[in-house]
Structures are given as structure tokens and as C-alpha cells.
C-alpha positions in Angstrom: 3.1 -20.7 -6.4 3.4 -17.9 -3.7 6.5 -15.8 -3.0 8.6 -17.7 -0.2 8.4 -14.6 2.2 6.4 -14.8 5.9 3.6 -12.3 6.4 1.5 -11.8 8.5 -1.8 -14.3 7.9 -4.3 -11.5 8.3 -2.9 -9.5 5.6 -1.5 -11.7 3.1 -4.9 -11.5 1.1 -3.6 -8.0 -0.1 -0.5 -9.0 -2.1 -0.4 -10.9 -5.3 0.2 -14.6 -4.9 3.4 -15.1 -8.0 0.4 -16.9 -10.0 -2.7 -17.2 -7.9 -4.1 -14.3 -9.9 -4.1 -15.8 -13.2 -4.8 -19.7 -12.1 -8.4 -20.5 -11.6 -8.4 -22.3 -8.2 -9.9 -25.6 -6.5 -13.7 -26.5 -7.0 -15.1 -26.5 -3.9 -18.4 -26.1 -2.6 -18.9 -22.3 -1.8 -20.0 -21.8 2.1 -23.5 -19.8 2.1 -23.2 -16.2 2.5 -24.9 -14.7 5.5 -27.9 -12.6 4.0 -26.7 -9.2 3.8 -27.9 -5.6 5.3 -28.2 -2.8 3.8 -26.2 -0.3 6.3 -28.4 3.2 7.3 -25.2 5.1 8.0 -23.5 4.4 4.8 -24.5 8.0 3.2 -21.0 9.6 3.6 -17.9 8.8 4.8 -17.0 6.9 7.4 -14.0 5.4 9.3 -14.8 4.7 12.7 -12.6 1.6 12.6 -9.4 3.5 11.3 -6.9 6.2 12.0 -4.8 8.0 9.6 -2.5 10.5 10.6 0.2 12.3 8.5 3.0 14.8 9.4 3.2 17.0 6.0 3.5 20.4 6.8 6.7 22.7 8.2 4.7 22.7 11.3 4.6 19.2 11.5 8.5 18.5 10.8 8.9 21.1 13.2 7.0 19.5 16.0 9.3 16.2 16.2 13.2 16.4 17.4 15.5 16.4 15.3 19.0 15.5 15.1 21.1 16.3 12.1 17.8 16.9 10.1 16.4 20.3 8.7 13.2 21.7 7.6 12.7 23.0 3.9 9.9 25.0 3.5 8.2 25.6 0.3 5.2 24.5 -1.3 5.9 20.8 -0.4 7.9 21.3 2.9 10.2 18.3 3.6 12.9 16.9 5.4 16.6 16.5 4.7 20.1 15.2 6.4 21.4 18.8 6.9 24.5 18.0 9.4 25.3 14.2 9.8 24.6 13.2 13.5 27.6 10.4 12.7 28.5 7.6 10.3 27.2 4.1 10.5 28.2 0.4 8.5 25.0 -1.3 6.9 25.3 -4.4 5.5 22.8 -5.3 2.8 21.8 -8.8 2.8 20.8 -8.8 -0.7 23.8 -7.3 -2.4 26.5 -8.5 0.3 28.1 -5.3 0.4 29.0 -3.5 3.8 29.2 0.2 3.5 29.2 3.0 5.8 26.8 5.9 5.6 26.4 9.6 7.0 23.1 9.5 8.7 21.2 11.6 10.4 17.3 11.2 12.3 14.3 12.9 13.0 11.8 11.6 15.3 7.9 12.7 15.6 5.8 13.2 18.2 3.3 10.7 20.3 0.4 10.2 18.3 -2.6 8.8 20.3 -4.9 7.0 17.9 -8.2 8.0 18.2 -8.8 3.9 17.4 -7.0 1.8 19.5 -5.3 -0.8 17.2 -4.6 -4.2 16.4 -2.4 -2.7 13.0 -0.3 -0.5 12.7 0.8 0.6 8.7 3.3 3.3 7.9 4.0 5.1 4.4 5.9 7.7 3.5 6.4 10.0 0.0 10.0 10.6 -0.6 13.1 11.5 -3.0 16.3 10.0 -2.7 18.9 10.7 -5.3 21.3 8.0 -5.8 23.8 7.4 -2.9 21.4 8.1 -0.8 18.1 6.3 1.1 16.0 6.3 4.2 14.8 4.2 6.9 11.2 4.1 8.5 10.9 2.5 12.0 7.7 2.7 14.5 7.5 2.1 18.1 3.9 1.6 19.5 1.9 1.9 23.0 0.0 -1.1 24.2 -2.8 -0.1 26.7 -1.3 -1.3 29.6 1.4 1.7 29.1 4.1 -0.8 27.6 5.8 0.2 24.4 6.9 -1.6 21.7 10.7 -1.6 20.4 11.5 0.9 17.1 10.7 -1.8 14.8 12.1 -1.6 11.1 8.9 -0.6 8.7 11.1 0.0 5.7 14.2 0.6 3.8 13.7 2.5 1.3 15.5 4.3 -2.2 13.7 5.0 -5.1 17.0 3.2 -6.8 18.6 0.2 -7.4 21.9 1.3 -8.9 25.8 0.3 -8.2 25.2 3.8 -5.2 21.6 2.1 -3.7 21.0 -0.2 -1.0 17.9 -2.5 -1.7 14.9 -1.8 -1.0 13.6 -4.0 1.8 11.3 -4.9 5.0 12.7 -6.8 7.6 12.0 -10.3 8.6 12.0 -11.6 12.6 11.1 -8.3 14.6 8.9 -9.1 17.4 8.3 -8.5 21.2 6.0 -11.3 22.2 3.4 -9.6 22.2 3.5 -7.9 18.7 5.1 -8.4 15.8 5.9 -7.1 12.2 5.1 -9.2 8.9 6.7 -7.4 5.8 5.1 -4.0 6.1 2.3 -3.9 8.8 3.0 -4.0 12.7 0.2 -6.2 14.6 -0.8 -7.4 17.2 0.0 -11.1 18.2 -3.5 -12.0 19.7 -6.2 -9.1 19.0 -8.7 -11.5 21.1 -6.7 -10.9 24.4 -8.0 -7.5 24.4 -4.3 -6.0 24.1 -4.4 -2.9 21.3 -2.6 -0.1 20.4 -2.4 3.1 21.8 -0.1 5.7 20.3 2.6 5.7 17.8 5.9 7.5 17.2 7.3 7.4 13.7 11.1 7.9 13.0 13.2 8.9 10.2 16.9 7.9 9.5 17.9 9.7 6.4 21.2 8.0 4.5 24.1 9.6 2.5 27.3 8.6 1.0 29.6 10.0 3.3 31.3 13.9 2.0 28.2 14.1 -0.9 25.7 16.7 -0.3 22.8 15.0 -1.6 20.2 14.1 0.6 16.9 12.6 0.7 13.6 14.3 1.3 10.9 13.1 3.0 7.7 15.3 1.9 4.5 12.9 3.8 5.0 10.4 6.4 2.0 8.6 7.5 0.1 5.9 10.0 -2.9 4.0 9.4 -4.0 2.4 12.7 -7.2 0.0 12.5 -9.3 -2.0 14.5 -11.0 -4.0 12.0 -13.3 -7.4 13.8 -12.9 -10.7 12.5 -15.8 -11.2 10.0 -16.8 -13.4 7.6 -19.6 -11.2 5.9 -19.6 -7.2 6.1 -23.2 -5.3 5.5 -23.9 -3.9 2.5 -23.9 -1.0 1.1 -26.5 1.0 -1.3 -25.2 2.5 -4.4 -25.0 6.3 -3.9 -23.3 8.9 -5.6 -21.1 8.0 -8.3 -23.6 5.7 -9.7 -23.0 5.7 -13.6 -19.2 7.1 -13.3 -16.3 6.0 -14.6 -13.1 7.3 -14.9 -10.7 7.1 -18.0 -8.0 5.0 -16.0 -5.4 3.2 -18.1 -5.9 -0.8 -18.6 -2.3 -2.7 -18.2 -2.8 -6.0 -18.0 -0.3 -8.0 -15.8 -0.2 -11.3 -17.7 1.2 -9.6 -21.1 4.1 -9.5 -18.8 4.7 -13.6 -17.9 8.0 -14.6 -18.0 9.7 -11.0 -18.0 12.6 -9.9 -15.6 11.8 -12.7 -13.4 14.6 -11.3 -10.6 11.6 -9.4 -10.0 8.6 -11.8 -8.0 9.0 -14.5 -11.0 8.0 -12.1 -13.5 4.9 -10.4 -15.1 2.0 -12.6 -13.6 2.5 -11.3 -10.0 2.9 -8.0 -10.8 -1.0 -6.8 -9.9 0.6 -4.2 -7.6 2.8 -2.2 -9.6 0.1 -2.6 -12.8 -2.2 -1.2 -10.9 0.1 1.1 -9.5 1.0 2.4 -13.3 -2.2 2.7 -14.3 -3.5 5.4 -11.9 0.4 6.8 -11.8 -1.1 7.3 -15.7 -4.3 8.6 -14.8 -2.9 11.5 -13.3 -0.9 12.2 -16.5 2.3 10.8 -15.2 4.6 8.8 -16.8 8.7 7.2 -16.9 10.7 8.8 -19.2 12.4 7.2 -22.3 15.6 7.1 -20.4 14.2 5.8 -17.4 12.5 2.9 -19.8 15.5 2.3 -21.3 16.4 -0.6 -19.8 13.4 -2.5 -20.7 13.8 -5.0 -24.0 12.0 -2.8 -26.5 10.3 -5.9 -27.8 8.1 -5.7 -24.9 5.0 -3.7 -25.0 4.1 -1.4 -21.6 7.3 -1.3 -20.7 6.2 1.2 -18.1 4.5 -1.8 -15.8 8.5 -3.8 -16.2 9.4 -0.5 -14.5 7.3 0.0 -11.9 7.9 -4.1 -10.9 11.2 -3.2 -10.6 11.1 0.0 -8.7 8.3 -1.3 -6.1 10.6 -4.8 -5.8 11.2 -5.9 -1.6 14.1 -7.8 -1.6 13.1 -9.8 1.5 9.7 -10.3 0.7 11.0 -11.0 -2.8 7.8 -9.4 -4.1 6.3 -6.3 -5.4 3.3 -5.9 -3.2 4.9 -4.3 -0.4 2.1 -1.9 -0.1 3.9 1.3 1.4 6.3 0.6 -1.8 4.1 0.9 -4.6 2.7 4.0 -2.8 6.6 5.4 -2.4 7.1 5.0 -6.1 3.9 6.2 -6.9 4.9 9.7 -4.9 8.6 9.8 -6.9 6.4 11.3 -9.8 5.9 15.3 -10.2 3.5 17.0 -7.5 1.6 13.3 -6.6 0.9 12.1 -3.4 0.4 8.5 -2.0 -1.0 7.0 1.4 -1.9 3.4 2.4 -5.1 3.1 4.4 -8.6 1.1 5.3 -12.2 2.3 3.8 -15.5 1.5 5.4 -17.6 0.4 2.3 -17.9 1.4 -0.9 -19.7 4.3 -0.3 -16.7 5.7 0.7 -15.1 4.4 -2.7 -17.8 6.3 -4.6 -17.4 9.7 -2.9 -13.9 9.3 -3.7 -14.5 8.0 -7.4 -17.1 10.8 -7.7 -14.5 13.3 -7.1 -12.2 11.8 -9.9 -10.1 9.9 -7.4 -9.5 6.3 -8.5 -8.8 3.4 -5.5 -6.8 0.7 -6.1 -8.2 -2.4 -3.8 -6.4 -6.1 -2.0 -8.8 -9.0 -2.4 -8.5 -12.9 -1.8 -11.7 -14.8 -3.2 -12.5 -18.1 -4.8 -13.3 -18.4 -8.5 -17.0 -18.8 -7.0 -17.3 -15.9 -5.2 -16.6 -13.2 -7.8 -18.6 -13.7 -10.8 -16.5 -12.8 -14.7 -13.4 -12.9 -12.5 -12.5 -16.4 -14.3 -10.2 -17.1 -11.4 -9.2 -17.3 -7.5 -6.7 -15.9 -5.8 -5.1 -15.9 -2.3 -4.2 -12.2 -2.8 -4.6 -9.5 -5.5 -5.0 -5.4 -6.2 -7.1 -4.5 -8.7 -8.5 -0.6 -9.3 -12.1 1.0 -8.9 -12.2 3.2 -11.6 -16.3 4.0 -11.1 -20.0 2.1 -10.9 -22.9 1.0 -13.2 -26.2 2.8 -12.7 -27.2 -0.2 -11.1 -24.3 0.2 -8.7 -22.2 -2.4 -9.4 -18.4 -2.1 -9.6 -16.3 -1.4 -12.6 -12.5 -2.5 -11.9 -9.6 -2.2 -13.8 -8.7 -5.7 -12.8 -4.8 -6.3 -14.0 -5.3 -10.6 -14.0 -6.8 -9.9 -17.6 -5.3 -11.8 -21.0 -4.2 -8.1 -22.6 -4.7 -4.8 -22.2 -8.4 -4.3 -23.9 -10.1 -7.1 -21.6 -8.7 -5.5 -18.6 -12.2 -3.7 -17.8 -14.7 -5.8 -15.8 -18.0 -5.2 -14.6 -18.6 -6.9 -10.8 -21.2 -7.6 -8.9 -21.4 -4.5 -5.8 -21.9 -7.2 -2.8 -19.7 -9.8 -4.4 -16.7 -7.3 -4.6 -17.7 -5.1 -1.4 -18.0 -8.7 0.9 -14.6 -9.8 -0.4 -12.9 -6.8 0.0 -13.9 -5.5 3.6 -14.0 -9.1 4.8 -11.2 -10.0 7.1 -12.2 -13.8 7.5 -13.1 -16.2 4.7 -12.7 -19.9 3.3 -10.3 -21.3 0.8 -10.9 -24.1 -1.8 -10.2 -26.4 0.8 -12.2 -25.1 3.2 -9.7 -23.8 5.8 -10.2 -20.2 7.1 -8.0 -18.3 5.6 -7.8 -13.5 6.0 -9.2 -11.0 4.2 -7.9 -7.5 3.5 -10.4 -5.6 5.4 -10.4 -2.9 3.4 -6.8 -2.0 2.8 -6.4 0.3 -0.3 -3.9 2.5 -2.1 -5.0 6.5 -2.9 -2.9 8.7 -5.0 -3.7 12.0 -5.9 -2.1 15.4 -6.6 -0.4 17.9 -4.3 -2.8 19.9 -4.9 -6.6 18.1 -5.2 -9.7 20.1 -6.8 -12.0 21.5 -4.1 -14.2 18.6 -4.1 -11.4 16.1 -4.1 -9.8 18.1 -1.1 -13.1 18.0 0.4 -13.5 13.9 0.4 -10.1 13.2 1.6 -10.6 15.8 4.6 -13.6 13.6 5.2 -12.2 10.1 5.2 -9.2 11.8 7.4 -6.2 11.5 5.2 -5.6 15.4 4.7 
């Protein structure tokens, strides 16, 4: 049982099927791995086959045009809806109420990507007190000096109250020649050659009309990739985080079954927002009572019912819109959160090494991940360090409680299934991989060595 939403085929390994993660799947015979490489460049960091760019700074708010919009400086500059550019009706298809807004828009500059792209993925760390929300739209370059229209990438409150829209993506936007499935802007046929230049990222920034509250947008990123169609990736060696492991929180998703299931048909599709909590928790962040109070007290983690809820996409009708777990992952104190693509795992383990945990998308058959116990057409599940052998250890969510949620996997198993973007279901049909995608959160302000790797793998 998947949720009923479109999305985009190549991606649709990264988001938790409603049950795949718990239900073993099909025998079938498994098709014979390629032998694997070992790759002689995989010493540091790498990301030749992504771009991430992020406007953060005052510098950077102050570089796009803005109408309506102001910079606040600080030591997390941001921007807000200082003098309403006008007032606009939006009608939200999930709640069926048509209200009008003061709005006002910001939009940045041309980023060339230093990859030409067949994806596009924006994210963004905001605050939005009630009555008030944002919306995140991209317009892209194709080579041949086309563009793209401002397509829709989000809208967004941290809220769901009587004063909030709904959170959701937007379903049907397309040119012919690109297209957006839930959160990630692609190209229609990557084979023709056609990619993606340069990006522009804009900002509409809601208000109930006459308040004085506004959002703030502190981080607004792209990832743009070029990942090739393959079936088998080269392996890495284990390298420097070999025998680390961090203290992350275990939450395990299928505690949850049958709980608040308005929200993706309850607890056993919830792998996004578990592992969401659990490195929200890592990083010594937490709801509040009052913002738990909600939650039936008879259940236990009642942080995980929260985070389903506040990560929910009403059009997908889901909770693994990736840019919204990393969205409510940034509404806690001083953390920040970005959606991109990693090379290998040695890029995991520089990260890991530094105390950074990285919450992963895979899609695999119950044959292809050995002590997984199960196949799945799309699930998260965290690195939280590495054997001295080199093999993974993953807080992996589709666990039967909270103790068995720590699993030892095999390095090439996991690494193959993960950075794959091509690969075979039970029935034998090619279906996509995730090709890396990943979730990072960390703090405003990252130890030195932390600093350091993220400088590296370009996302500060």
C-alpha cells in the first residue's frame, strides 16, 4: 500500500511506501551484482556530480530584489514581509477555505550551477507564526537558453491551526520539457542531452492581512545534480570514522501503527519524521509538553506523532516530502537543515567523524540488504557511525520497538542501494534509486571540524 500521490519515478525510492517498510516483499531471484571497485579518489570528499548553493547571509538577502521584503541582521540574518506589496485570495484545496493574504516577495539572483542538471531540489529553514506562511517557487535555464516557468516547490507553515494554510506541494506543473513531482524539479528526458543551467529561487512571504507578524526565512537552498543511470556504484574503502558511533536516539516507526492515521495512514510510514526526531534529539532538541499535548498520553514517543504531523504534505498525502522534514527540523532553537546528494560513504564518514549524523532514502529487496528482515520501495533510515570493519551502523526506524532499532549492515550492500539510481523490483521490472539523496542537520554554529567537512562537501 503506497500513498496515492504522483512523483516523480526516479525519486520515489526516497519516501516511505505507507507499509512497504515493515512488509517483507516478493521472493524473487536477486539479479547478480556487477563485481564492485574499490574507487582511488574516495579519500575526502567529493561531489562532482552535485551543486549546493545557499543564500544565508545579509549579503546574500541583499543580493536578490526585493519587493515588500526586508533584511534582519543579526546572528541569523533573515527575511521578513516588511511592507505588503498587495493582498491576494488563496484557496486551499485541503481545507476549502478561500482567504486573502498580505503578501510580499523577494527574489534571488541567477545561480549558474557549476553541474548542469537533470534535478533540481529546493529547501529552505524558516519561522512562521500562526497566520502566517511562505511560498517557495524555482524557475530554471535549460542549455539552449530557454527557461522554465516559476514552478511551485512548496507551501509551507510550520502550523496547522484554525490561522494556517496546509502545508503542501503542487501536483500538474510542467513545461514539456520539465516537470515537478512533489518536491524535486526534473528533467523530462535526461537522455536527450537537455540539463539545467541556472536557477533563480523566489520567496512569497504570507500574512493575515493588518497583523504584524511575519515569517522569516533564515537558509534557502538548491541542490542541483547530475547523477547517471546506474545499476551498481563503485565501492568505497572504509576510512576515517571506522569504529564510531554516535549516541543518536532509536524511535522506532512501527510502535506507531495505527496512530493519527489523517497523517500517511499512520505510524508505519512514518520513517521520515522518525528519523527526523531522532537526530532533531541528537542535537538536544526536543517539543515541549505543550506542543505534545495533543498526543493521546497512552502513546509512548509521542514526539515521532508530532513530527508526522508537522512534516504532513497534504497533496502528497505523506510525510516524506523531503524539504519538509528538513523545514521542521530547522523550527528548533539555532539548528539548521539542507536536502542534498553524497558521493559515497566516505563522505558519510567525514561527516559522521565530525559528530554529524546523515539520515539516508533507500529502495531494496529483502535480498539485497542483509538483517533488514524486509523490502521496501522507499525508506530513510539514519547513519549514526561504522564497525572497525567498515560496515554501517543505521538507526533504521522499520524496527519492532525502540531497543531493536540499531542495525549493523553490510558497507557495499547499503552503499550500492543507496547511491544507485537504477535497480530491480521483486518482479523484476526496473524500478529508481535514490542516488544519494540525504537529509543533514546541524547547529548554527558547527564545531571547527564540523564546519570544516560541510565547507568541503559545499553546503556552507
Amino acid at each position: 500500500m503506497t500513498s496515492s500521490a504522483p512523483r516523480r519515478t526516479v525519486l520515489a525510492a526516497a519516501l516511505a511506501a505507507a507499509a512497504g517498510a515493515a512488509v517483507p516483499s516478493a521472493s524473487a531471484e536477486p539479479h547478480t551484482a556487477a563485481p564492485a571497485t574499490a574507487d582511488p579518489a574516495a579519500s575526502g570528499p567529493q561531489r562532482s556530480l552535485v551543486d549546493y548553493h545557499a543564500w544565508t547571509t545579509a549579503a546574500d538577502w541583499n543580493r536578490g530584489r526585493a519587493d515588500g521584503t526586508r533584511v534582519v541582521s543579526g546572528r541569523r540574518p533573515g527575511l521578513t514581509l516588511a511592507t505588503p506589496a498587495g493582498t491576494a485570495d488563496y484557496h486551499d484545496p485541503h481545507t476549502g477555505r478561500t482567504a486573502a493574504w498580505e503578501y510580499a516577495t523577494w527574489t534571488g539572483p541567477r545561480h549558474t550551477l557549476a553541474v548542469p542538471a537533470t534535478e533540481i531540489i529546493a529547501s529552505w529553514n524558516a519561522h512562521t507564526p500562526p497566520g502566517t506562511w511562505l511560498t517557495v517557487e524555482l524557475r530554471a535555464t535549460y542549455g539552449d537558453g530557454g527557461r522554465t516557468p516559476w514552478y511551485v516547490m512548496g507551501r509551507w507553515t510550520s502550523g496547522d491551526g484554525d490561522a494556517d494554510i496546509r502545508r503542501t506541494s503542487v501536483d500538474g506543473q510542467k513545461d514539456g520539457r520539465s516537470s515537478v513531482s512533489t518536491d524535486t524539479l526534473a528533467v523530462d528526458d535526461p537522455a536527450s542531452g537537455l540539463r539545467l543551467t541556472a536557477c533563480e529561487l523566489r520567496l512569497t512571504l504570507h500574512r493575515t492581512p493588518g497583523s504584524d507578524r511575519t515569517p522569516t526565512v533564515r537558509w534557502l537552498g538548491a541542490m542541483g545534480s547530475d547523477i547517471p543511470d546506474r545499476f551498481e556504484v563503485p565501492a568505497s574503502r572504509p576510512g576515517v570514522a571506522t569504529g564510531r558511533e554516535l549516541d543518536v536516539p532509536r524511535y522506532s516507526q512501527e510502535i506507531h501503527k495505527g496512530q493519527y492515521p489523517e497523517y500517511d495512514n499512520g505510524g508505519e510510514a512514518w520513517c521520515s519524521p522518525t528519523s527526523s526526531q531522532m537526530v532533531i534529539e541528537f542535537w538536544g532538541r526536543r517539543p515541549t509538553p505543550e506542543d505534545l499535548a495533543w498526543v493521546d498520553p497512552a502513546y509512548a514517543d509521542p514526539q515521532v506523532c508530532h513530527a508526522a504531523r508537522h512534516t504532513f504534505d497534504g497533496q502528497y498525502a505523506g510525510c516524506g516530502n523531503w524539504p519538509f522534514n528538513a523545514a521542521y527540523a530547522a523550527t528548533y532553537r539555532d539548528l539548521q537543515a539542507v536536502i542534498t546528494r553524497l558521493a559515497s560513504l566516505t563522505d558519510v564518514e567525514h561527516l559522521v567523524r565530525a559528530g554529524i549524523p546523515v539520515i539516508t532514502s533507500l529502495s531494496f529487496l529483502a535480498t539485497e540488504l542483509d538483517g533488514a528482515g524486509y523490502g521496501t520501495a522507499g525508506h530513510l533510515m539514519t547513519v549514526i557511525g561504522f564497525t572497525e570493519s567498515g560496515d554501517v551502523i543505521a538507526n533504521d526506524p522499520a524496527s519492532k520497538d525502540d531497543p531493536a532499532v540499531r542495525h549493523v549492515y553490510s558497507r557495499r550492500q547499503f552503499e550500492n542501494i543507496w547511491l544507485r539510481t537504477k535497480r530491480y523490483d521483486a518482479k523484476g521490472q526496473v524500478k529508481s534509486g535514490s542516488g544519494g539523496v540525504c537529509y543533514l542537520y546541524f547547529p548554527v554554529n558547527p564545531a571547527p571540524t564540523q564546519h570544516r567537512v560541510l565547507q568541503e562537501l559545499g553546503i556552507v
